[in-house]
C-alpha positions in Angstrom: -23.8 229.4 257.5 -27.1 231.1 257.6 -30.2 229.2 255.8 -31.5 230.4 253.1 -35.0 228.8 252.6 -36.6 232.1 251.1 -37.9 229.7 248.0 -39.3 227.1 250.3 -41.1 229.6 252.9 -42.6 231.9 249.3 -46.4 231.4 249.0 -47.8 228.1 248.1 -48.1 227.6 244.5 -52.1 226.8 243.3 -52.5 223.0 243.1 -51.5 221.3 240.1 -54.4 219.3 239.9 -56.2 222.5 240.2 -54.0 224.2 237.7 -53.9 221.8 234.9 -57.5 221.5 234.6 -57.8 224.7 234.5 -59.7 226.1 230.9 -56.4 227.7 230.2 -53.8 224.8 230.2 -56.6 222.4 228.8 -56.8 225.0 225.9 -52.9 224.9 225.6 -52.8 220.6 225.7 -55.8 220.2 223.3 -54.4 222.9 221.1 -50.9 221.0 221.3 -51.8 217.7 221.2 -55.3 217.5 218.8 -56.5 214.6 220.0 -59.0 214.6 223.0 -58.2 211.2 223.9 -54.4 211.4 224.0 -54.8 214.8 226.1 -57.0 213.2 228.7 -54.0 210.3 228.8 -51.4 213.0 228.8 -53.2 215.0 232.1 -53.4 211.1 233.6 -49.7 210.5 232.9 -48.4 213.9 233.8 -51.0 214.3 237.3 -49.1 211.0 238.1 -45.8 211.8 237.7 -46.4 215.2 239.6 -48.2 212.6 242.9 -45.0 210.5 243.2 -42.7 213.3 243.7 -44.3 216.1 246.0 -41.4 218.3 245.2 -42.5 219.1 241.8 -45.9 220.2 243.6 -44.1 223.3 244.2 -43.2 224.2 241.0 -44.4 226.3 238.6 -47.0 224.1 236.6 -46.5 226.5 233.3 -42.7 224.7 233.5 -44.0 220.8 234.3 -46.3 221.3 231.3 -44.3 222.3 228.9 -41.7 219.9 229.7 -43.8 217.1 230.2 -45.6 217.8 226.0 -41.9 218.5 225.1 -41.8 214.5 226.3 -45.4 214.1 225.0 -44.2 215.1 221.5 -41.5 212.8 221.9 -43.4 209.6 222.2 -41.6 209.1 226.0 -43.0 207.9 229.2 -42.8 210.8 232.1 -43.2 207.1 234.3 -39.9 206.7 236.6 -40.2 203.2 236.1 -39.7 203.3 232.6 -36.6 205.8 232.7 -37.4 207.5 229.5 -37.7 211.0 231.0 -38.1 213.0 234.9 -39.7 215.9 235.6 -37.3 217.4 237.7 -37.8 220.2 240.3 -35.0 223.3 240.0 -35.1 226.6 242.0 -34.9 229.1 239.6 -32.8 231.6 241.9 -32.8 234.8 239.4 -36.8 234.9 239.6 -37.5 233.2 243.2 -39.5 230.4 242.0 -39.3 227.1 241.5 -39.4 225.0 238.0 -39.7 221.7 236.4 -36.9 220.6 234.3 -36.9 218.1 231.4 -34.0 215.2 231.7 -34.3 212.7 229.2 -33.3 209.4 230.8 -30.4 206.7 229.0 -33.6 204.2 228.1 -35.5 207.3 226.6 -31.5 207.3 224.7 -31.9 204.0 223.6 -35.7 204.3 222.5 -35.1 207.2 220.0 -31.8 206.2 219.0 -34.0 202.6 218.1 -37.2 204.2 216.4 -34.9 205.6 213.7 -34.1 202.8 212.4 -30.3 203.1 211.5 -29.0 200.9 214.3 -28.8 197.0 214.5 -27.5 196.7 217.9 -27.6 199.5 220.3 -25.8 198.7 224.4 -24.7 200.3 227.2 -23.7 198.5 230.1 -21.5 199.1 234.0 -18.7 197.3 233.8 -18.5 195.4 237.8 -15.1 194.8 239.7 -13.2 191.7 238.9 -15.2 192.1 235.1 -12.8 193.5 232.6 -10.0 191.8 231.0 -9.0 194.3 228.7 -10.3 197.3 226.4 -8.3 198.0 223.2 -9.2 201.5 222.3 -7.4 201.0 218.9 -9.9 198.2 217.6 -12.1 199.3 220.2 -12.6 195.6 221.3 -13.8 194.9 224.6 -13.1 191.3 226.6 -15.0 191.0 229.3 -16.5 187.9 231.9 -19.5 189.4 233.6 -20.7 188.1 236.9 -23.1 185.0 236.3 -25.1 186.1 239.4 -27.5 189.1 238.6 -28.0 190.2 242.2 -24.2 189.1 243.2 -23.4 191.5 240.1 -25.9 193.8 240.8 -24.4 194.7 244.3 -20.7 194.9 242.8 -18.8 198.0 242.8 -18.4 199.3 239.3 -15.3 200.1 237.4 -16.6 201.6 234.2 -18.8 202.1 231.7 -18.6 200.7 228.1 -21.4 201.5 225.0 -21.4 200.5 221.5 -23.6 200.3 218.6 -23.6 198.7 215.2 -25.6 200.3 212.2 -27.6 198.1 209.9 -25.3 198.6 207.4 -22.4 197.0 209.5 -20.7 200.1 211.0 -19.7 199.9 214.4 -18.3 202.3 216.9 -17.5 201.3 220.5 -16.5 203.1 223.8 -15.0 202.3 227.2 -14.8 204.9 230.2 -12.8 204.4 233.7 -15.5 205.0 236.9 -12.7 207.8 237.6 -13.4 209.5 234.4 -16.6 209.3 234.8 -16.6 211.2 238.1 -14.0 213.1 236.7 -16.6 214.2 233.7 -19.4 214.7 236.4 -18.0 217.4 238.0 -16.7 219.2 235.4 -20.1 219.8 233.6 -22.9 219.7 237.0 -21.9 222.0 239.4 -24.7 220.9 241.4 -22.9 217.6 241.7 -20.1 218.9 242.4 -21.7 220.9 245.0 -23.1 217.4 246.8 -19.2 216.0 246.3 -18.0 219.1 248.6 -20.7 219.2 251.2 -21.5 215.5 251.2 -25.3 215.9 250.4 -27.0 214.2 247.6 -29.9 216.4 245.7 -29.0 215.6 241.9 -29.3 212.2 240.1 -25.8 211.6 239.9 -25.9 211.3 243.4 -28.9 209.1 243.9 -28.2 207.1 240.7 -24.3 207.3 239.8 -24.7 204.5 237.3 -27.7 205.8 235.5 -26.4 208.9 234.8 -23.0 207.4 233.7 -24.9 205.2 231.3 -27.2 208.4 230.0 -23.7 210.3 229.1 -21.9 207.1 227.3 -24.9 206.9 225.1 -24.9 210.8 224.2 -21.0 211.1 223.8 -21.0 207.8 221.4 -24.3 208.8 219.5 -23.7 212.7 219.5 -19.9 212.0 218.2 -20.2 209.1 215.9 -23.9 207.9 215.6 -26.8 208.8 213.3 -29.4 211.4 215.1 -32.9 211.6 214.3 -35.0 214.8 214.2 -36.4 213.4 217.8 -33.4 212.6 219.2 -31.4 216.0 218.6 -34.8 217.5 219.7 -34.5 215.5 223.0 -30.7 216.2 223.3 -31.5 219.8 222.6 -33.8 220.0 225.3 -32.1 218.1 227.7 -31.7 219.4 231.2 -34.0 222.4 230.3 -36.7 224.4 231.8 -39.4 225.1 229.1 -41.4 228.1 229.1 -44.9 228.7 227.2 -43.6 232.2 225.5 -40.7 230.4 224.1 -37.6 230.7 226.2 -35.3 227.8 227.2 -33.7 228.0 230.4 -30.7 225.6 231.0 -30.0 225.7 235.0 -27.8 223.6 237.3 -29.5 224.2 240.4 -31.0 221.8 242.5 -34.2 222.1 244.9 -33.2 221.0 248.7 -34.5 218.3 249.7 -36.5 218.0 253.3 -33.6 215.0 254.3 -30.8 217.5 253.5 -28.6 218.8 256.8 -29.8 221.7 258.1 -27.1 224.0 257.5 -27.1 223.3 253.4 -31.0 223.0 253.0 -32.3 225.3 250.6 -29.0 226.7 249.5 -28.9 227.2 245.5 -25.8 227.3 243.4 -25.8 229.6 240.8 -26.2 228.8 237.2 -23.3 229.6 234.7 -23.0 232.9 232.3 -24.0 230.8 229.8 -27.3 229.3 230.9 -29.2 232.5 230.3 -32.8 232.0 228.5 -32.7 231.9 224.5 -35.0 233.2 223.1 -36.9 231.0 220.7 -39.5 231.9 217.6 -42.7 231.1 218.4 -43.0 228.4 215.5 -40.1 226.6 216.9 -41.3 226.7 220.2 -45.0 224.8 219.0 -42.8 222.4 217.2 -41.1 221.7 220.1 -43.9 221.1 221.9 -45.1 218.3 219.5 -47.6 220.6 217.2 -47.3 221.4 213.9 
């Protein structure tokens, strides 16, 4: 198979360091934000996330802006050690470049889902081999006996992935999925991922982090299906897995960027994105609104 690193080997893009402090993009996050102190934080927070993964170096920094004041105007943490939301770096095949995409993370889930104040009891949780007793989908009751041992259950294979929450008015609605589902799920909706299942690499996050991902998805098919959404939250759900643009446009692309660990004869190979993730179009307003302004 012949390598195709024509993305890697384009010109450089400026620093982002450079970029971001340039009087253009400072013009575009004071504008946004209106508030010099929170736009110096948001440059801190944002020049950080871009230093731990040198990937996103390489992408356009029009595209890690925008998605990281898309996350800005959501109250959310671009920190990976939070898990509220990743910058995450695409190639963008149709125009030869590469982007940053917005991917809300299950705890940035669980933090809007909290801050509206409808629910009393909000969970998701991997379900570990030897762990289940039974799941009545009926009464949707769960029995479980979880490993006493946190790193003994931490290590564990897991079986499956169970969510519920409870409203403060006393509404409940619960969820159990089998790990085979799950994968099942996966591949039917990421093509990237299924991309890594067939050639045994591992560029997306539901390689690297199976169980994350598995947790993100419970919490959007139980709150998207049965549960009380805040302004924020459909924003974020939205917006989830999107490129962002500055004139508006909202690119939705399954694509990832090769990583420099990747066997030889896969790296820089892109999958293309389906019919349906073509940009939309979005009215100006809309698009400052999404950004956090007014």
């Amino acid at each position: 198979m012949a390598v195709n690193n024509s993305l890697v080997k384009q010109g450089a893009q400026p620093k982002f360091t450079v970029v971001i402090n340039s009087q253009k993009y400072k013009n575009l996050i004071n504008g946004t934000l209106r508030n010099p102190q929170k736009a110096a934080q948001f440059v801190t927070a944002i020049t950080s996330a871009v230093t731990n993964n040198p990937e996103l170096s390489t992408c356009d920094a029009q595209t890690i802006v925008s998605a990281g004041l898309l996350g800005e105007g959501l109250n959310l943490s671009p920190s990976p050690q939070l898990g509220q939301y990743y910058l995450v770096p695409y190639d963008d095949r149709k125009n030869k470049r590469r982007v940053a995409q917005f991917q809300l993370g299950y705890k940035g889930y669980i933090q809007l889902a909290i801050r509206s104040g409808q629910y009393k009891k909000l969970n998701v949780l991997p379900i570990k081999r030897g762990e289940l007793i039974s799941f009545d989908p009926l009464e949707e009751e769960i029995e479980v006996q979880l490993i006493d041992d946190e790193l003994e259950r931490e290590n564990a294979p897991t079986i499956g992935y169970y969510a519920m929450f409870e409203y403060t008015n006393g509404f409940k609605k619960a969820m159990y999925w089998s790990r085979e589902k799950m994968e099942s799920h996966a591949e039917k909706y990421s093509k990237a991922y299924a991309s890594d299942k067939r050639n045994g690499t591992a560029w997306t996050f539901w390689s690297k982090d199976f169980d994350a991902m598995a947790c993100k998805t419970m919490l959007r098919q139980i709150i998207s299906k049965w549960g009380i959404m805040s302004i924020e939250l459909q924003k974020a759900v939205e917006n989830d897995s999107a490129v962002i643009y500055d004139n508006g446009k909202v690119d939705y692309i399954d694509a990832p960027v090769a990583e420099p660990e990747a066997p030889a004869e896969v790296q820089g190979e892109v999958i293309e994105a389906p019919a349906e993730s073509e940009p939309q179009e979005a009215p100006a307003e809309e698009f400052a609104e999404l950004l956090g302004g007014e």
